[in-house]
C-alpha positions in Angstrom: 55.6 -153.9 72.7 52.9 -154.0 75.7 53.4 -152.1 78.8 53.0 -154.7 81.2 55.9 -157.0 79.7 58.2 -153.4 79.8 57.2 -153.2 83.1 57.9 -156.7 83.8 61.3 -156.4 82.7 61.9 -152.7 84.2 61.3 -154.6 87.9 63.5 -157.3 86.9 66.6 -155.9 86.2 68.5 -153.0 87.7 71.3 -150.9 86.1 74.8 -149.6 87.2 75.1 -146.8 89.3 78.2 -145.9 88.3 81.0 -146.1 86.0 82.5 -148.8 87.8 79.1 -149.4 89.4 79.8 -150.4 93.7 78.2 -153.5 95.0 74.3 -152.9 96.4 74.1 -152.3 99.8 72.5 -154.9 102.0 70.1 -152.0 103.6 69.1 -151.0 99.7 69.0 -154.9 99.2 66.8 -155.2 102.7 64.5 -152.4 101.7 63.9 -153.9 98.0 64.4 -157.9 98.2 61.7 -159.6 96.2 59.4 -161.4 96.7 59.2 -164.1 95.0 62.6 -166.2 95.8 63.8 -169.1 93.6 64.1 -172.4 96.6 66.1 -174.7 94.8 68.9 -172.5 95.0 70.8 -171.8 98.5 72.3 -168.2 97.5 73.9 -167.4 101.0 77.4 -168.7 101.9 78.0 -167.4 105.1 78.1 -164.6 106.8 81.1 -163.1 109.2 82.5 -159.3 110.7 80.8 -157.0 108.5 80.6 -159.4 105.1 77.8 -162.0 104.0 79.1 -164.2 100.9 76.4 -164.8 98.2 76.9 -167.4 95.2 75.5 -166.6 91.6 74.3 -169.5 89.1 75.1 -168.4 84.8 71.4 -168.4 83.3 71.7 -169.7 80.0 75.0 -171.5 79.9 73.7 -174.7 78.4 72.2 -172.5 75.7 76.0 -171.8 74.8 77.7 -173.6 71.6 80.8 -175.3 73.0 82.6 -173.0 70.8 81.1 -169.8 73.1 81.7 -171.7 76.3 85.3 -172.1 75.4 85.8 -168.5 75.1 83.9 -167.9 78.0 86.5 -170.8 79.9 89.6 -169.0 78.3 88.4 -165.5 79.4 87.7 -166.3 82.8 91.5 -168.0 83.0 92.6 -165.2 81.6 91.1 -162.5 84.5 92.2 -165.1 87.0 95.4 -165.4 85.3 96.1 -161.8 86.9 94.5 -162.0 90.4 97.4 -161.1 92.6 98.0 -157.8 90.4 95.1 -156.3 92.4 96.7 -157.7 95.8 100.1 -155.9 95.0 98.2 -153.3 93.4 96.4 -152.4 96.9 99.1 -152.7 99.3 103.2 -153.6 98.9 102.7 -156.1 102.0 99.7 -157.9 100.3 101.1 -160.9 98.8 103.5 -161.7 101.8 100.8 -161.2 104.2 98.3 -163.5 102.7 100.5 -166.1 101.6 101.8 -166.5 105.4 98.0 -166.6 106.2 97.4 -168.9 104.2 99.7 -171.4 105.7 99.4 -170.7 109.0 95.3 -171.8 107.9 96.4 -175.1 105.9 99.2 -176.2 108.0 98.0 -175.4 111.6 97.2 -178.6 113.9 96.6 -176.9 117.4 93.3 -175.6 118.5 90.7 -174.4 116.7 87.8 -174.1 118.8 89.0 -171.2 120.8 87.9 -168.0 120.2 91.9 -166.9 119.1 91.8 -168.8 116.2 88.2 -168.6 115.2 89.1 -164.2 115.3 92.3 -165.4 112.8 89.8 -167.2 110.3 87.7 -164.1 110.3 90.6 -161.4 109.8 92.0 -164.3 107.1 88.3 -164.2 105.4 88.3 -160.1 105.8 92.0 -159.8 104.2 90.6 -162.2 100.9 87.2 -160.4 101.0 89.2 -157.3 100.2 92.2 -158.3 98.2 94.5 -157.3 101.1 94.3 -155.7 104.5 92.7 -152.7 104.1 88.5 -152.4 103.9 86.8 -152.9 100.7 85.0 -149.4 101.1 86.0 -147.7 103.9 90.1 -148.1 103.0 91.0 -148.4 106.8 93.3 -150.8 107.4 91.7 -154.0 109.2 92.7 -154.5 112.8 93.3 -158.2 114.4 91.0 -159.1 116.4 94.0 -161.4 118.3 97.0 -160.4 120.2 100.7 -160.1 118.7 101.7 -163.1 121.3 98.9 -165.6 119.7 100.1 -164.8 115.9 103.5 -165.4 117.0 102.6 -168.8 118.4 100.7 -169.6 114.9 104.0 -168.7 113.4 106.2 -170.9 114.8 103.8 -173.8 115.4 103.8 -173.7 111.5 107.3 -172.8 110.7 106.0 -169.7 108.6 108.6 -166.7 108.4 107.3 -163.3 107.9 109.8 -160.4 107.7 109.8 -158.2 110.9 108.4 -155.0 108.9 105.4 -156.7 107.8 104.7 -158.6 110.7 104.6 -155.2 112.7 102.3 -153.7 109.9 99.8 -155.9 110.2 99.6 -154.3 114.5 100.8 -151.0 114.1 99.5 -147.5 113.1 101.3 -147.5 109.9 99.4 -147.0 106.2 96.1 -147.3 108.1 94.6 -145.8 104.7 94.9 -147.4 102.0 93.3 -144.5 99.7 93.5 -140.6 102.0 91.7 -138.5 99.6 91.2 -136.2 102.6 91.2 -132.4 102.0 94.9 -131.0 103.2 97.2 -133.5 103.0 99.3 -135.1 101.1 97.6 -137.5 98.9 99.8 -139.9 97.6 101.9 -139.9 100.4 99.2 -140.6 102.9 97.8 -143.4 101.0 99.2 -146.7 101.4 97.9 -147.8 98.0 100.8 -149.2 95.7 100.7 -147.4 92.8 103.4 -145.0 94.2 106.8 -145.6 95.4 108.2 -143.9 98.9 108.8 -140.2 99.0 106.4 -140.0 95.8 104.1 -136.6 96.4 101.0 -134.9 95.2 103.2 -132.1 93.4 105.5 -135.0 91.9 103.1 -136.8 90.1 101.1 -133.6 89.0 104.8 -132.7 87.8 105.4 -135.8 86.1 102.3 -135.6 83.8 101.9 -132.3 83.6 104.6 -132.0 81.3 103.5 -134.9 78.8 101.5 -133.8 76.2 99.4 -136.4 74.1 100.2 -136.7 70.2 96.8 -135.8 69.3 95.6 -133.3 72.1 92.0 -134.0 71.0 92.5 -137.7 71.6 94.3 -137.9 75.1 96.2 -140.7 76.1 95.4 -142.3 79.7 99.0 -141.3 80.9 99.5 -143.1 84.1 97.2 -145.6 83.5 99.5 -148.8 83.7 102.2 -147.8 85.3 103.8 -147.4 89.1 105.6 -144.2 89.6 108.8 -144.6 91.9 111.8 -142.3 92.7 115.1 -144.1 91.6 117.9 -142.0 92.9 115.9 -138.6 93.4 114.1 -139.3 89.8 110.7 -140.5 88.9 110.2 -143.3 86.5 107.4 -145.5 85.6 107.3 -149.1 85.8 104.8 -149.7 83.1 102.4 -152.9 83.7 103.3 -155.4 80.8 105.1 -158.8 79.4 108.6 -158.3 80.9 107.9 -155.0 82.8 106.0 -155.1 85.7 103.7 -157.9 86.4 104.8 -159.7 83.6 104.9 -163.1 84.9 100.8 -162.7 85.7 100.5 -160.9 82.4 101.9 -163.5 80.3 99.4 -165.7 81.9 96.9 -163.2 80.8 98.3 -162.8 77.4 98.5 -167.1 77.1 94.5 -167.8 77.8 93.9 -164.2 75.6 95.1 -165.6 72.9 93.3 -169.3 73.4 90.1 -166.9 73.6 91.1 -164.9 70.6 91.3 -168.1 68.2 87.5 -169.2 69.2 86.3 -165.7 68.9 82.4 -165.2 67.6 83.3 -162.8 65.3 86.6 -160.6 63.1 85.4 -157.4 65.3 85.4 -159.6 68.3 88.9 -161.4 67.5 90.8 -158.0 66.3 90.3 -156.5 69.6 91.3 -159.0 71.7 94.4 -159.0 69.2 94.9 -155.3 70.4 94.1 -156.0 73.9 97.0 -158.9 73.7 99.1 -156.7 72.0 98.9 -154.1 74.6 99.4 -156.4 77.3 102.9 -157.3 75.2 104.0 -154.0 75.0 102.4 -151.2 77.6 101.5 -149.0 74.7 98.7 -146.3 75.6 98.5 -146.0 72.0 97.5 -149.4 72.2 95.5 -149.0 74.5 92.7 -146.3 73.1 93.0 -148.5 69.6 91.9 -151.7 71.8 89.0 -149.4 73.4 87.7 -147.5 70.2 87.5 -152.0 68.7 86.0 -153.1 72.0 83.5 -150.4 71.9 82.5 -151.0 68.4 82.4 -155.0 69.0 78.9 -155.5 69.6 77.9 -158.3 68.2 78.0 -162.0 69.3 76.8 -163.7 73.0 80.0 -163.0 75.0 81.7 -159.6 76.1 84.6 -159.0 78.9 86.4 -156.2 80.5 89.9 -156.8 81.2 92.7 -154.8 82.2 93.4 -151.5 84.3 90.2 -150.0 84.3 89.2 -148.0 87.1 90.8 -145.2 89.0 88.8 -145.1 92.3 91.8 -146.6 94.1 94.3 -144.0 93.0 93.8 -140.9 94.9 94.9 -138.4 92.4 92.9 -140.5 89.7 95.3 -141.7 87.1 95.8 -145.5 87.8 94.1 -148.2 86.7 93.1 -151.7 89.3 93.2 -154.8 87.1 90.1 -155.8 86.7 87.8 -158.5 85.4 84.5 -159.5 84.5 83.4 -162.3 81.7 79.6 -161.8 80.1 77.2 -163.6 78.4 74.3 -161.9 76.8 70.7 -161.7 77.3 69.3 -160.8 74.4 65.7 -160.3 75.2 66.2 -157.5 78.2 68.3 -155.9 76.4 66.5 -155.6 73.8 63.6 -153.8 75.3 65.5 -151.8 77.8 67.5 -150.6 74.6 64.8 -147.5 74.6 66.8 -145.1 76.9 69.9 -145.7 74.3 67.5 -144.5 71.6 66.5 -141.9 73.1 69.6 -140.2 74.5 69.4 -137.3 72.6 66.4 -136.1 73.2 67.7 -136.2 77.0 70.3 -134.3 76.4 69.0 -131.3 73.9 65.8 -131.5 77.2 68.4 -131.4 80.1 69.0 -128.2 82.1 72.6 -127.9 81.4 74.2 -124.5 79.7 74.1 -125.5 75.9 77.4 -124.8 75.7 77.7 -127.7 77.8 75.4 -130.0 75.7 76.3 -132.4 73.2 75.4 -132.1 69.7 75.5 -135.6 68.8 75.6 -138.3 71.7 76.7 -141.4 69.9 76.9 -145.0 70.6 75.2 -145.7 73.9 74.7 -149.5 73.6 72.9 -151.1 77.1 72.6 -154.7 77.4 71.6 -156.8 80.2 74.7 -159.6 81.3 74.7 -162.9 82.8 78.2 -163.0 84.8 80.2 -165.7 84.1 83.3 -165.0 86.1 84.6 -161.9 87.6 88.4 -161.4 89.4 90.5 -158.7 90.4 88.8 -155.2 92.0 85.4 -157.0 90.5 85.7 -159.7 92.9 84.4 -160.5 95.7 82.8 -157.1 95.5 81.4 -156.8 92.4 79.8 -154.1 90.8 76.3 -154.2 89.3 76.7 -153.0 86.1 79.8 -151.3 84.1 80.3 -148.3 81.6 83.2 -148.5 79.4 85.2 -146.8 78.4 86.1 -144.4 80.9 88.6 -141.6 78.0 85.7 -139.1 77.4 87.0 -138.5 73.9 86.4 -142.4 73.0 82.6 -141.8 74.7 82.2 -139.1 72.4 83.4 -140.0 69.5 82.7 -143.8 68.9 80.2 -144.4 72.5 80.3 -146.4 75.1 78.8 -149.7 76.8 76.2 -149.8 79.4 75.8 -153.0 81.1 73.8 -154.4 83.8 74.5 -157.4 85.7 71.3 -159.3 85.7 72.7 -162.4 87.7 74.4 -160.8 90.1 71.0 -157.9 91.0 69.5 -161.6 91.2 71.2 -163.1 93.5 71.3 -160.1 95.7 67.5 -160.0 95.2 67.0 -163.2 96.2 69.4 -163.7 98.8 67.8 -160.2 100.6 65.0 -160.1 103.5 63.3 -156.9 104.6 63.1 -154.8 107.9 64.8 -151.8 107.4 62.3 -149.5 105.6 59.8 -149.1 108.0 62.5 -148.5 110.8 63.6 -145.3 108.5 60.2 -144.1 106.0 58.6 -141.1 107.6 55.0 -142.1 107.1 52.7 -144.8 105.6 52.5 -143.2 102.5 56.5 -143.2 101.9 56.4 -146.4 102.7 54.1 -147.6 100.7 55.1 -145.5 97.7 58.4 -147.3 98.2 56.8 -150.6 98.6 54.9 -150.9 95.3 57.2 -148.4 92.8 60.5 -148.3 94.7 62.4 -150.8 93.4 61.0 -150.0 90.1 62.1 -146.1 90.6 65.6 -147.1 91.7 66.2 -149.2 88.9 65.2 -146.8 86.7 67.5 -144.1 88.5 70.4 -146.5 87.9 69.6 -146.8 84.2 69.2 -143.0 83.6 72.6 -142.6 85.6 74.4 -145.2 83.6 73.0 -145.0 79.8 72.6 -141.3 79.9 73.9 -139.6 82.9 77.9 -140.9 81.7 77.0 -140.1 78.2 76.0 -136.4 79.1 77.4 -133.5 78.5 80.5 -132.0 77.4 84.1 -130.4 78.5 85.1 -126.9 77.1 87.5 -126.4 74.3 91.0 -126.8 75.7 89.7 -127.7 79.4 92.1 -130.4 80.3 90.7 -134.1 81.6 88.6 -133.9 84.5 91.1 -136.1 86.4 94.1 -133.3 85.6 91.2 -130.7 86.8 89.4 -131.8 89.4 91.8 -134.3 91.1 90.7 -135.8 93.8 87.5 -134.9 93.7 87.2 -135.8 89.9 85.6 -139.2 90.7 82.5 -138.4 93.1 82.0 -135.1 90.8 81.4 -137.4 88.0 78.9 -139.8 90.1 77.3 -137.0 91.3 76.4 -135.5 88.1 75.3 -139.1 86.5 73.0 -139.0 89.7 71.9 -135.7 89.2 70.7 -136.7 85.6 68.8 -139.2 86.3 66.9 -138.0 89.4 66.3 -135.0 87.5 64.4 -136.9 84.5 62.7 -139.3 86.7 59.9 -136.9 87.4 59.7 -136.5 83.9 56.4 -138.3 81.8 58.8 -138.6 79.6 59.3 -142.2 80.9 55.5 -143.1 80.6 55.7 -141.8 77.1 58.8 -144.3 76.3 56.4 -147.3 77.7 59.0 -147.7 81.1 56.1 -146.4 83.6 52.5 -146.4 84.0 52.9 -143.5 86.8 56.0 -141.5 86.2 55.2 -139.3 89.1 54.7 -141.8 92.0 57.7 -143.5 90.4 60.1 -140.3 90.9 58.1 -139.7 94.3 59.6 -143.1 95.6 63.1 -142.6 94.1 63.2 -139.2 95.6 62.2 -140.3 98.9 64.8 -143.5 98.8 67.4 -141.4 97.1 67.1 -138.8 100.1 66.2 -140.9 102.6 69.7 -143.0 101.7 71.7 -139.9 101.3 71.1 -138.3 104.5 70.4 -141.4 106.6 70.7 -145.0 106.0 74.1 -145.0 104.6 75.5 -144.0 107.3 75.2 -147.5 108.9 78.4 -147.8 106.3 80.4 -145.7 108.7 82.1 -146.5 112.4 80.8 -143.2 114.6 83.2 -140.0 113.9 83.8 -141.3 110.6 84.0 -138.8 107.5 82.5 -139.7 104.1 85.6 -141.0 102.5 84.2 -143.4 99.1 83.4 -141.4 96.0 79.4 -142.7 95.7 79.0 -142.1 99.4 80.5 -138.7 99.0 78.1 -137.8 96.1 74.8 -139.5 97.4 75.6 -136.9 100.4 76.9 -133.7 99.1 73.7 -134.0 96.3 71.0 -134.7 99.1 72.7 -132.2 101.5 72.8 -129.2 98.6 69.0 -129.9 97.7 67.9 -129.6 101.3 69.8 -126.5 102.5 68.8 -125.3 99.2 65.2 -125.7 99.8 65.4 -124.8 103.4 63.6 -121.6 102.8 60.4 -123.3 101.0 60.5 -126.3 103.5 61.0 -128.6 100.1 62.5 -131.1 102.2 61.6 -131.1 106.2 63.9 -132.8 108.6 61.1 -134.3 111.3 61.9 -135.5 114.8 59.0 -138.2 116.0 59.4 -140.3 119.2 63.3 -139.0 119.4 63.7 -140.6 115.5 64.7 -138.3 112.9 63.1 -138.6 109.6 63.5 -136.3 106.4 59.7 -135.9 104.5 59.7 -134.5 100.8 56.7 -132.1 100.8 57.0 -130.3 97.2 58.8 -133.2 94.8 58.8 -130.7 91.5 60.7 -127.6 93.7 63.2 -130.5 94.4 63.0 -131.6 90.4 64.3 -127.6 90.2 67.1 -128.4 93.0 67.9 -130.9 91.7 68.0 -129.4 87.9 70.2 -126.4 89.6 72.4 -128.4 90.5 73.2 -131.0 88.1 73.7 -127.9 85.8 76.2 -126.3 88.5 77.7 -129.5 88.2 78.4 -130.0 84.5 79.7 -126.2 84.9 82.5 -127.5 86.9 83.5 -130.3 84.8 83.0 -128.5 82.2 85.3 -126.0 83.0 87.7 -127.6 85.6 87.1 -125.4 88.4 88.8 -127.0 91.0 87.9 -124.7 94.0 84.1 -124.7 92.9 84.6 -128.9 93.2 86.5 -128.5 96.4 83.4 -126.1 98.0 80.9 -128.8 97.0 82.3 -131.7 98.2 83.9 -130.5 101.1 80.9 -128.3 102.2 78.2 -130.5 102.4 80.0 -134.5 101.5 82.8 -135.2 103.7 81.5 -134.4 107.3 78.9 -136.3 109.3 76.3 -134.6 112.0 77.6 -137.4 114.7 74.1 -136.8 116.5 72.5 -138.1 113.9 74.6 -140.7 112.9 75.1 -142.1 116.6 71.1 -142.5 115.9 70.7 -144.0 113.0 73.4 -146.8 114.1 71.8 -147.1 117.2 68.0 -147.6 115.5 70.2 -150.3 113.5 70.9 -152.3 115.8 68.2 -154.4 115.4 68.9 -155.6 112.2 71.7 -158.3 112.3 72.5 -159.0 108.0 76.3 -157.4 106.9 76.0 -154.4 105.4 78.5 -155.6 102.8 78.0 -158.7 100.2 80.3 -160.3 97.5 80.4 -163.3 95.8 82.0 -166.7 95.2 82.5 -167.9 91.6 81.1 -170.5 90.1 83.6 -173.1 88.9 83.7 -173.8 85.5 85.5 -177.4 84.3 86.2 -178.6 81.4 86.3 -182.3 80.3 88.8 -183.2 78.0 89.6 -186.0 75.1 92.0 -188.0 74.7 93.6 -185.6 72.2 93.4 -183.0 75.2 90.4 -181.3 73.4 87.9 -179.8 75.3 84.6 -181.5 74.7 82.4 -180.5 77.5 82.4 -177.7 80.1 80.8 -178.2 83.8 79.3 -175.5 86.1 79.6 -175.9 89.6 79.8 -173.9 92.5 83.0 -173.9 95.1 82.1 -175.4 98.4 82.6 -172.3 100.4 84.3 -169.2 100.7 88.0 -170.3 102.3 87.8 -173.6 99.3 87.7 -171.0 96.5 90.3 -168.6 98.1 92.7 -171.8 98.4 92.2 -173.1 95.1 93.0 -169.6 93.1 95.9 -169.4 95.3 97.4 -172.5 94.5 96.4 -172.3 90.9 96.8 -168.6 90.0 100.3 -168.0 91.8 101.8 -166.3 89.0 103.9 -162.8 91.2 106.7 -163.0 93.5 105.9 -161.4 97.1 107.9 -159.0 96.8 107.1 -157.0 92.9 
């Protein structure tokens, strides 16, 4: 293979961040946009508050058999099938709240020029950006921008009803959180997230499942996973997430287009886990649920992939829960093909890392990485999406059987394309940052991502009879993990390692310009993320924070990292880049120690001590010096619409792309056509 084509493809793609990878920022989207943008295509939506809406296209699709684009149709159905789980899932008002929304916006015939209703349209488009009324990332609750006395008058001119509690939610000071993971409180009971019924605590849940023990204590079920836990008369019970149980008027929906998809499946590995995957569905069984995972993992073949189901935990604050979730994927073969070179060499970056070897793996197995073209997404994947995904999450499935690493190529491009540029020079501390970050930034960033997600998840090990890190580490088991994927990769990315494997032709002005943009983010630019007096709440914030924060009070003494003050700006310079490799290496080792060994106060120290709390000087600065730059800080997506034509026999015999109109047409539409839950659940 020739360098430059690796190279090629290394700039075009860029790899998840995380397990559940977040959306790119619009300042890291600002500071790397491309250059070249594709004009036939108008990627941008709109933009309102804080949110711009992009639109992706599917590369490839008429390169489908109709056989693959059915199962691509019936999986898509299938994730939208289950939409309003995450709505309930975020909040107990949700549905209620949106569904009176929603009519008050179809059915209102008074004024709509006046800046009243044009601030109900936005908090409308806010509520369906984030699948409820509480913030995407920052879980606050979002306030009206219109009085009580104008939503009343919307109410009655439209005959919409709206019980009294909710309606005073949606003003007051109640559940203005929907995820607290603050140090000192009360978890559960501070977050307004639904997984939890009222009067369910910290110390009840870690009751509840402290006292179930897996059949196979090597192989640990996901205990919590799919369930709510309420208190019925003073006792807790689950209400497990399945056909007839909870949700189980969305998940037959689910289970109905799962089972369409299963009968045009490429493949018997393919077809036998989405049989497992239905199965669980049908009966809640966690059982089920690793079987389906250890298939799905070793289903590699064929053109189309998926995630479905309750994946992630960032939304629970003690980490057991799982958000419905979906996204639909067609492979590209030929990125993933080259970029297969970090799976292939994943052991050699584990027997080289500077981890105890207590703490190192013997045999790291199965790291598959493909590039994706999305072809639907739904649930916590959508509007925000992530840009790439590693499943799945049990560590004992990663370690025994592997994992999959994939990148969303479509979605990185539209973000690339739909991007402009400003920021960088506004935060770089000299010409040489900035042109370091200019010509090898974007290429030392994607590489970061792709070290994070193909190795950094697949690293390391816990000790014998250390329980899961979620049981552990609690709260702060979710931005210890992102941290020390980070922490991998920044550590080998001033390694020539890479130009050996053909992915650089300078490793060390690569890792130069990841360091600086991986420091300059963490201790800066972020924080146009956050209102003033704002703590670090989101898990990747957290660790982009507490890493850069440790590795410059850690090289204080050295001056590794010098915090510079020119014209009143304030600007961090990296002046020795292998003393902060060493940091860096100290830490990421520190890390996997405290995974490793589930040392809950050491976690606590960390995170606390240097993520969480903001220098308000500095971040009164930095929002002030953004100002000047007017895109959203926040981007999700539209999806296209995919419809098929039918025969007179009612068999499919062609399916369409298109793309939705606008934002408020698609949010109608799945409404009316994916109204499978009650309000009230």
């Amino acid at each position: 293979m020739k360098l430059n084509r690796i190279l090629f493809l290394v700039t075009m793609v860029v790899f998840a961040v995380a397990c559940k990878n977040e959306p790119k920022t619009q300042e890291q989207v600002e500071e790397q946009a491309e250059t070249a943008v594709e004009e036939k295509f108008d990627y941008v939506v709109e933009q309102f508050a804080d949110l711009r809406i992009l639109r992706y296209q599917i590369p490839g699709w008429d390169d489908l058999t109709l056989k693959e684009q059915k199962l691509v149709y019936y999986l898509t159905q299938a994730g939208l099938s289950g939409r309003d789980i995450m709505w309930d899932q975020n909040y107990r008002y949700n549905l209620t709240i949106r569904k009176a929304l929603e009519k008050i916006y179809a059915s209102y015939e008074g004024e709509k020029n006046s800046d009243d209703w044009k601030a109900f349209e936005t908090y409308l488009k806010r509520v369906w950006f984030s699948n409820g009324i509480h913030h995407h990332y920052s879980n606050d609750k979002i306030k009206p921008e219109f009085s009580q006395d104008y939503f009343s008058s919307l109410l009655a001119a439209t005959g919409t009803e709206i019980p009294k509690e909710v309606y005073e939610v949606i003003f007051n000071e109640e559940d203005v959180k929907k995820v607290n993971q603050s140090k000192g409180i009360d978890n559960v009971a501070m977050s307004a997230v639904n997984f939890y019924g009222p009067g369910v605590t910290n110390a009840d849940v870690e009751s509840f499942y402290g006292k179930m023990k897996s059949p196979d204590p090597d192989k640990p079920l996901s205990y919590g996973l799919n369930s709510q836990l309420v208190k019925e008369n003073g006792v807790l019970k689950e209400r497990v997430y399945k056909s007839g149980g909870l949700y189980g008027q969305a998940i037959d929906e689910i289970i109905k287009w799962l089972e369409k998809a299963k009968g045009v499946a490429e493949n018997k590995a393919q077809g036998d886990a989405l049989g497992l995957l239905i199965d669980y569905y049908k009966t809640g069984d966690l059982q089920t649920w690793d079987d389906y995972n250890v298939a799905w993992t070793a289903a590699t073949e064929g053109n189309i992939d998926y995630i479905n189901s309750f994946i992630e935990v960032y939304n629970d604050p003690l980490g057991y829960r799982g958000s419905y979730e979906t996204i639909v994927e067609i492979k590209d073969f030929d990125m993933s093909e080259k970029m297969a070179v970090l799976s292939e060499n994943a052991q050699w970056f584990e027997d080289n890392s500077p981890l105890m070897e207590e703490h190192k793996k013997k045999n790291v197995v199965g790291v598959t990485y493909k590039v994706v073209a999305v072809a639907g997404e739904a649930g916590d994947a959508s509007p925000s999406t992530p840009i790439g995904v590693n499943l799945p999450n049990a560590n004992w499935i990663r370690a025994a059987v592997g994992s999959k690493s994939v990148s969303l190529g479509n979605i990185i491009g539209a973000y690339n394309n739909a991007g402009g540029s400003g920021r960088l020079k506004e935060f770089v501390h000299d010409d040489e940052e900035f042109e370091l970050e200019e010509k090898y930034g974007q290429l030392g960033d994607k590489l970061h991502t792709a070290l994070h997600e193909v190795i950094g998840h697949a690293s390391g090990q816990l000790n014998p009879g250390v329980g899961e890190t979620k049981e552990t580490l609690k709260n702060y088991a979710s931005t210890m993990e992102e941290g020390r994927a980070d922490l991998v990769g920044l550590y080998y990315l001033m390694d020539p390692k890479l130009q050996e494997l053909g992915l650089v032709e300078d490793w060390e002005k690569v890792g130069k310009a990841a360091y600086d943009g991986y420091i300059r983010n963490g201790l800066m630019t972020q924080l146009i993320r956050l209102n003033l007096g704002d703590d670090v709440e989101e898990a990747h914030m957290r660790n982009r924070q507490w890493v850069s924060a440790w590795a410059f009070e850690q090289g204080a003494k050295d001056n590794v990292i010098e915090k510079v003050t020119k014209d009143g700006k304030t600007y961090y310079n990296i002046n020795d880049y292998q003393k902060l490799r060493e940091i860096f290496g100290e830490l990421l080792r520190e890390t996997q120690r405290i995974k490793s060994e589930g040392d809950y106060k050491a976690a606590e120290a960390l995170v606390e001590g240097y993520g969480v709390k903001v220098d308000q000087a500095l971040h009164a600065e930095i929002l002030k010096r953004n100002e000047q730059f007017t895109a959203a800080p926040y981007s999700g997506f539209v999806n296209p619409v995919l419809v098929p034509e039918m025969d007179e026999n009612g068999e499919i015999t062609k399916i369409e792309v298109t793309q939705p109109k606008d934002f408020a047409t698609q949010m109608i539409e799945y409404s009316k056509s994916f109204n499978f839950l009650p309000e009230v659940n």
